[in-house]
N, CA, C and O atoms as a printed pandas DataFrame, in Angstrom:
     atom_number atom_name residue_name chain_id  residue_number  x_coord  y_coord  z_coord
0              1         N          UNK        A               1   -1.915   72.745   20.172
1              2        CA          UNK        A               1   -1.808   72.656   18.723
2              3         C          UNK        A               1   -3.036   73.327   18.100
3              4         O          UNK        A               1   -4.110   73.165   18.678
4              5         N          UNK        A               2   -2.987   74.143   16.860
5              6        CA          UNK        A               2   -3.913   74.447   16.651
6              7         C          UNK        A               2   -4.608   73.896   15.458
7              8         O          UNK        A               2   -4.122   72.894   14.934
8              9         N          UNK        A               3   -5.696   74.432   14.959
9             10        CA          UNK        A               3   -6.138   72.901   14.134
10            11         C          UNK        A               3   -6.068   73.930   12.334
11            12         O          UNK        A               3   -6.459   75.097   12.283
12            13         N          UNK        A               4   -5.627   73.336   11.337
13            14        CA          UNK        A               4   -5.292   73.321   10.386
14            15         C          UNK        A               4   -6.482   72.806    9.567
15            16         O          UNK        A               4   -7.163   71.799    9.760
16            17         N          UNK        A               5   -6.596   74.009    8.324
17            18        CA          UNK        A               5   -7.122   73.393    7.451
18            19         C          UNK        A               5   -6.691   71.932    6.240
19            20         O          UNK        A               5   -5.528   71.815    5.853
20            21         N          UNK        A               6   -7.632   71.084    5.843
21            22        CA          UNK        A               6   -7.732   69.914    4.990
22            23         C          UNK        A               6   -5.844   70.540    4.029
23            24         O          UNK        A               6   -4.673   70.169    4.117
24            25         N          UNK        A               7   -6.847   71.958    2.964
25            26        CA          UNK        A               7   -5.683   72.324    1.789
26            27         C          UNK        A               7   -4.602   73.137    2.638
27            28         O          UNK        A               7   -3.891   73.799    1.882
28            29         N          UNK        A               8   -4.252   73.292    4.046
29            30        CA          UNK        A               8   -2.991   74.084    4.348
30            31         C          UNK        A               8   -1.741   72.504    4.637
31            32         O          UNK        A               8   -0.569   72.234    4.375
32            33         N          UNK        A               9   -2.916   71.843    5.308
33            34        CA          UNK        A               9   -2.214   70.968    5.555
34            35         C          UNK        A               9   -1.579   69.338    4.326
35            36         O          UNK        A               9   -0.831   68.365    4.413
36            37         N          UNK        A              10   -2.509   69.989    3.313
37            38        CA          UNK        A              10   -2.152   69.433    2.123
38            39         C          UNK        A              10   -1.172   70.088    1.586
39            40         O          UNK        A              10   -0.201   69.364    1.369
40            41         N          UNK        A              11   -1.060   71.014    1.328
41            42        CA          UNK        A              11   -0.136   72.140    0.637
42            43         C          UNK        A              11    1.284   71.660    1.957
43            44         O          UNK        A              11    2.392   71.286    1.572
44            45         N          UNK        A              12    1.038   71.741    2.957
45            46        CA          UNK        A              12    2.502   71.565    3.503
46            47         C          UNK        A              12    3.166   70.547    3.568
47            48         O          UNK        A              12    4.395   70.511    3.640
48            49         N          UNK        A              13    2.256   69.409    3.545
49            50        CA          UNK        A              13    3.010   67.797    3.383
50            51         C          UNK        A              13    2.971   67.199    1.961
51            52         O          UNK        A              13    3.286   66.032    1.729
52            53         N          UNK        A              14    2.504   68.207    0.889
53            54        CA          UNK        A              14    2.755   67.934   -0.619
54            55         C          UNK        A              14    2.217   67.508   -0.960
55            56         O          UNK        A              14    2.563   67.329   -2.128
56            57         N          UNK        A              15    0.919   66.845   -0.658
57            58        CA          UNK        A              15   -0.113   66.193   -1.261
58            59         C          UNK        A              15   -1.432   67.430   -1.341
59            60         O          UNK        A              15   -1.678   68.439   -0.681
60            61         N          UNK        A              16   -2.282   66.549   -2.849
61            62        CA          UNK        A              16   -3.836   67.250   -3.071
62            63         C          UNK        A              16   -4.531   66.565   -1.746
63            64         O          UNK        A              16   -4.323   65.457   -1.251
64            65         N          UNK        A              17   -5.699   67.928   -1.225
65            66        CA          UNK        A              17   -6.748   67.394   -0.696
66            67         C          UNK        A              17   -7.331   66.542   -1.115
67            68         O          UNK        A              17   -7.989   66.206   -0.131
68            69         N          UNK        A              18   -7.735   65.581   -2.274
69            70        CA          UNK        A              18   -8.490   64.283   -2.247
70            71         C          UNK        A              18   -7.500   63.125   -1.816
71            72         O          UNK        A              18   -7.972   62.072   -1.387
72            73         N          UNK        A              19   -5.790   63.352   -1.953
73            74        CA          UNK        A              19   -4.455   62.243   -1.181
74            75         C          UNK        A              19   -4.639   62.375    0.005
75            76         O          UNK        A              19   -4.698   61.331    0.654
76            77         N          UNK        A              20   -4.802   63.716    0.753
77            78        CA          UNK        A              20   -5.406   63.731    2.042
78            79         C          UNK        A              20   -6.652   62.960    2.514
79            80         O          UNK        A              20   -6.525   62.117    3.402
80            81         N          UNK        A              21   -7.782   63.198    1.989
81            82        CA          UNK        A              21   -9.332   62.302    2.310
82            83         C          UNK        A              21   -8.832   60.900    1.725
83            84         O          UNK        A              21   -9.885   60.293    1.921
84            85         N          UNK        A              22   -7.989   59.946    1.150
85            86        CA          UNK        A              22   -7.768   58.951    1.192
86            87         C          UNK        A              22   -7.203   58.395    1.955
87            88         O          UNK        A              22   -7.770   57.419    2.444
88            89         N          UNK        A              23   -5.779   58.754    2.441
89            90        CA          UNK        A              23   -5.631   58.540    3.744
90            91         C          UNK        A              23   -6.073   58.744    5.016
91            92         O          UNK        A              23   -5.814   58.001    5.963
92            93         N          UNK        A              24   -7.013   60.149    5.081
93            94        CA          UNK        A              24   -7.965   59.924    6.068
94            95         C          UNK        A              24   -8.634   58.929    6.256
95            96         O          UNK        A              24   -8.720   58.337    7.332
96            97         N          UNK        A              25   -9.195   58.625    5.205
97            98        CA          UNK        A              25  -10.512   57.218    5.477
98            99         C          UNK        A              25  -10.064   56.153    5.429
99           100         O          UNK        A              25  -10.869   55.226    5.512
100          101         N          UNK        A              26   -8.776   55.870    5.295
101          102        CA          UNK        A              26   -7.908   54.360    5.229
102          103         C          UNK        A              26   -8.037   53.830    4.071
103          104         O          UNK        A              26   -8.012   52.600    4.027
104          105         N          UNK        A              27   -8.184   54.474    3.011
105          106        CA          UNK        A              27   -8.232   53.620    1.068
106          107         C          UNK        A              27   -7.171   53.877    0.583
107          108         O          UNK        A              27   -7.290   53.997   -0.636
108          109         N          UNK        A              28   -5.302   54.155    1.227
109          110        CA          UNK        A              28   -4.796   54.169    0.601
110          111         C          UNK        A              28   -4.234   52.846    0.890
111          112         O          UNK        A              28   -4.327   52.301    1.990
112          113         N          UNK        A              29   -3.508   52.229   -0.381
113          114        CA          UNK        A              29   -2.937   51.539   -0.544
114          115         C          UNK        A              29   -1.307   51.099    0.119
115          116         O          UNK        A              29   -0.798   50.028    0.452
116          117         N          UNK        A              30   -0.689   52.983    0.093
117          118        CA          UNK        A              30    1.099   52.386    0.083
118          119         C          UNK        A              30    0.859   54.220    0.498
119          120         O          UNK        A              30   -0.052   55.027    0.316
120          121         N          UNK        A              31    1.869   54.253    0.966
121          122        CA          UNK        A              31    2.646   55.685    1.559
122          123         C          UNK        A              31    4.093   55.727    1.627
123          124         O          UNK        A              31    4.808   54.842    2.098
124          125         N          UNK        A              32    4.364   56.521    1.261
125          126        CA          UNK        A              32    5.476   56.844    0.916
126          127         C          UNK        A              32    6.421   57.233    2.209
127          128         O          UNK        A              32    5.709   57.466    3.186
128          129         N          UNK        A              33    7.332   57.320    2.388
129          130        CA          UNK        A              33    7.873   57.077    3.694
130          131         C          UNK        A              33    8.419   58.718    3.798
131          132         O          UNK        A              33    8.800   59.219    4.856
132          133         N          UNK        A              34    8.382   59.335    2.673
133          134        CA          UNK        A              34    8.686   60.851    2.693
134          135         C          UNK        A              34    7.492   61.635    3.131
135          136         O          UNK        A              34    7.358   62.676    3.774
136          137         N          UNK        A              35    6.453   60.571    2.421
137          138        CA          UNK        A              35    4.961   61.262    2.781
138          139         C          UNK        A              35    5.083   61.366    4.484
139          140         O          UNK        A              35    5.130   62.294    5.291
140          141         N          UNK        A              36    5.105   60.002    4.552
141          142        CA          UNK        A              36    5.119   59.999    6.231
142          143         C          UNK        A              36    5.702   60.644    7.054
143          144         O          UNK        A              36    5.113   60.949    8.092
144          145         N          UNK        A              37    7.174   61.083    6.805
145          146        CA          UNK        A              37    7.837   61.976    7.974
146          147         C          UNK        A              37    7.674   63.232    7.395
147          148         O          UNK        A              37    8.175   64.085    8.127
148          149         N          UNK        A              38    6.870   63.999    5.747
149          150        CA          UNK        A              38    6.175   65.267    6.229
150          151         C          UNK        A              38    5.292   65.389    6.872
151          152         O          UNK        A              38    5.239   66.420    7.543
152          153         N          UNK        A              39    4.172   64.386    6.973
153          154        CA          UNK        A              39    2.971   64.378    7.621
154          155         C          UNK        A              39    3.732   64.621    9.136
155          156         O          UNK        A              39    3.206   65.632    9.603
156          157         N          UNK        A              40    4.799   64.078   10.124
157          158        CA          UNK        A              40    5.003   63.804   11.230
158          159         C          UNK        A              40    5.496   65.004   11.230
159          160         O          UNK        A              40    5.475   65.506   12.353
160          161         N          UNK        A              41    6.099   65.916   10.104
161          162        CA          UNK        A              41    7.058   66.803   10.927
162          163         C          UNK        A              41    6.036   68.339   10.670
163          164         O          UNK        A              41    6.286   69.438   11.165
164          165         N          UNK        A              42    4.976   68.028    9.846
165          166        CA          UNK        A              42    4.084   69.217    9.474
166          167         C          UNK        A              42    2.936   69.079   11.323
167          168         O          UNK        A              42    2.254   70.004   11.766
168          169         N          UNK        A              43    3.042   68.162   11.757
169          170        CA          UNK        A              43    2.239   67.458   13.055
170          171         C          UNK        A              43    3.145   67.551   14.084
171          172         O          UNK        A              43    2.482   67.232   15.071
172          173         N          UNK        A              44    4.279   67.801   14.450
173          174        CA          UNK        A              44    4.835   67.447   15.210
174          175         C          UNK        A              44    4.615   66.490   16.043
175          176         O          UNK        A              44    4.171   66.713   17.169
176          177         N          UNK        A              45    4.985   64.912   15.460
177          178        CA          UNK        A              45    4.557   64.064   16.417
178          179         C          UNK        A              45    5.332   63.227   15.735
179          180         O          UNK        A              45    5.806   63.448   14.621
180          181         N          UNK        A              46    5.518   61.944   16.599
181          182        CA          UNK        A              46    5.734   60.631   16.400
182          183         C          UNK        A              46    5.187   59.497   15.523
183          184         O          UNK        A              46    3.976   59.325   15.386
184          185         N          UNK        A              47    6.153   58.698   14.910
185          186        CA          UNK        A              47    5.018   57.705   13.652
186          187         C          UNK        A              47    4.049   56.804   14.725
187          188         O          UNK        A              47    2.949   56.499   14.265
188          189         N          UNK        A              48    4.419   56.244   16.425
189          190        CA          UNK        A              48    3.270   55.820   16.821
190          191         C          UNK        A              48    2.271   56.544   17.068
191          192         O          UNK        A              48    1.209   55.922   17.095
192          193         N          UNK        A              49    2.210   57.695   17.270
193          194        CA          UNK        A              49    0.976   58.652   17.210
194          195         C          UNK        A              49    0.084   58.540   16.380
195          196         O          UNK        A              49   -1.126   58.616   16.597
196          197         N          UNK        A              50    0.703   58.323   15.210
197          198        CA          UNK        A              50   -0.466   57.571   14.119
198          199         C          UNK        A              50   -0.474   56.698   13.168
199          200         O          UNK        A              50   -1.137   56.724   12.131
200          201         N          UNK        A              51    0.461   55.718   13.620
201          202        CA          UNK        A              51    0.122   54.363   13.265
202          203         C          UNK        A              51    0.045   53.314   14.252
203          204         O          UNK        A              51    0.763   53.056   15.218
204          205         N          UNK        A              52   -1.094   52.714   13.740
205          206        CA          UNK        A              52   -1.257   51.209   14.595
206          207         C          UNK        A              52   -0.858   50.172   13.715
207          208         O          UNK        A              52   -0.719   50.378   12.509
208          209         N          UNK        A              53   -0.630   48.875   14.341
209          210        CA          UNK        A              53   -0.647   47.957   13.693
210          211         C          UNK        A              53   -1.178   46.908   14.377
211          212         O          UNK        A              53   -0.792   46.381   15.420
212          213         N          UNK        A              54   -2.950   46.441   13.036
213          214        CA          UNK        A              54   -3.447   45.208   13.803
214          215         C          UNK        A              54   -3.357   44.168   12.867
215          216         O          UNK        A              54   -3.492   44.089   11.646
216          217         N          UNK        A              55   -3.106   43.436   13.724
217          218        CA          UNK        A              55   -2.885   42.415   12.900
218          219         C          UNK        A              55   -4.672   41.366   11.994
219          220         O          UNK        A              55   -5.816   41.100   12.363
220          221         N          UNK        A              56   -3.766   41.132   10.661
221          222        CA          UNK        A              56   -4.707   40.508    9.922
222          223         C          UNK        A              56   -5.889   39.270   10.589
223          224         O          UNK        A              56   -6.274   39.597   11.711
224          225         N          UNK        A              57   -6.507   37.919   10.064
225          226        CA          UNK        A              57   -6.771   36.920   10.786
226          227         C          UNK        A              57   -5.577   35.866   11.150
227          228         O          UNK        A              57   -5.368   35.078   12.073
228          229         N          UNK        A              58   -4.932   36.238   10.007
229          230        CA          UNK        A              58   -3.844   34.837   10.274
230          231         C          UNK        A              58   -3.106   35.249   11.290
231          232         O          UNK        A              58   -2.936   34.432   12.195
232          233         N          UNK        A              59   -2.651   36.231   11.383
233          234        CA          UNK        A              59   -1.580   36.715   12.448
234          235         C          UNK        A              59   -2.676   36.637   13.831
235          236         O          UNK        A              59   -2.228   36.566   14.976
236          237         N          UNK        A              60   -3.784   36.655   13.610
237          238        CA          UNK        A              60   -4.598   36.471   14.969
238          239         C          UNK        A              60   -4.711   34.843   15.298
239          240         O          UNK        A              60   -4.840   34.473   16.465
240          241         N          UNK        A              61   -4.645   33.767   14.053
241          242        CA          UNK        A              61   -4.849   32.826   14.102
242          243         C          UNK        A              61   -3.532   31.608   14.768
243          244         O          UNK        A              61   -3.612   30.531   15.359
244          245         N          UNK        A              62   -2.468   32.408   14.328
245          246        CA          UNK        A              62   -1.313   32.014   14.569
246          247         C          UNK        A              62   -0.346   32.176   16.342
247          248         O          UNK        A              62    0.459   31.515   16.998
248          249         N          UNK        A              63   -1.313   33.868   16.482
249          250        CA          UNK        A              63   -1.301   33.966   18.201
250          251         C          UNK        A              63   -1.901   33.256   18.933
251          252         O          UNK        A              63   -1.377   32.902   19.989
252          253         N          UNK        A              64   -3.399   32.771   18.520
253          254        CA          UNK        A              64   -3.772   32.082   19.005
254          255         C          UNK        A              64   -3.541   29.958   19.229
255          256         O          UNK        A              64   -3.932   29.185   20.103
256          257         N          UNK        A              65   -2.767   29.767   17.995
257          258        CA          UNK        A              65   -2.479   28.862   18.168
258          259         C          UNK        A              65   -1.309   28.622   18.982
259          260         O          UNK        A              65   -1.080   27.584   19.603
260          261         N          UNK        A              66   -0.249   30.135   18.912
261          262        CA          UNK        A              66    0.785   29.754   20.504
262          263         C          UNK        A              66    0.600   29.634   21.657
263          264         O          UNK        A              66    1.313   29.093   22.502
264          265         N          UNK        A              67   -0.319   30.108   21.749
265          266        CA          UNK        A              67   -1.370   30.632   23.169
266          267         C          UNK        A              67   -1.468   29.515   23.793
267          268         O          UNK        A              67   -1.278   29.362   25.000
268          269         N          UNK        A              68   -1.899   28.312   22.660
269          270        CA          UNK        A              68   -2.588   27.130   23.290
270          271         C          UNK        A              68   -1.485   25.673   23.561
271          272         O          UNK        A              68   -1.590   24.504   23.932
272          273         N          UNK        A              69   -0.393   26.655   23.094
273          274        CA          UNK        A              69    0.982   25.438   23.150
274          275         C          UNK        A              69    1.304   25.339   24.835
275          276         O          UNK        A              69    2.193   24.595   25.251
């Protein structure tokens, strides 16, 4: 793969470079699910490729209380 600039790769998944540096740094709020499969298909990749999901405290608090059943 080769590596892409910030504004090519803004310009192809429809967002400004500063919508880009927000989701880079994790301050966005909500994404759009169109956003998401241009981002995947401008990347060729998969949504687990780049999303995780960790869980909050409660959801840690709540594993841990099955744990102990």
């Amino acid at each position: 793969m080769r590596k892409m600039s910030v504004g090519e790769f803004a310009e192809k998944v429809g967002l400004t470079p500063a919508n880009v540096a927000v989701l880079k740094n994790g301050r966005a709020k909500a994404v759009r699910f169109s956003t998401l499969e241009a981002i995947w298909r401008t990347l060729n990749c998969q949504p687990g490729d780049l999303l995780e999901w960790v869980p909050d405290e409660e959801h840690e608090q709540q594993a841990v209380a099955l744990n102990k059943k």
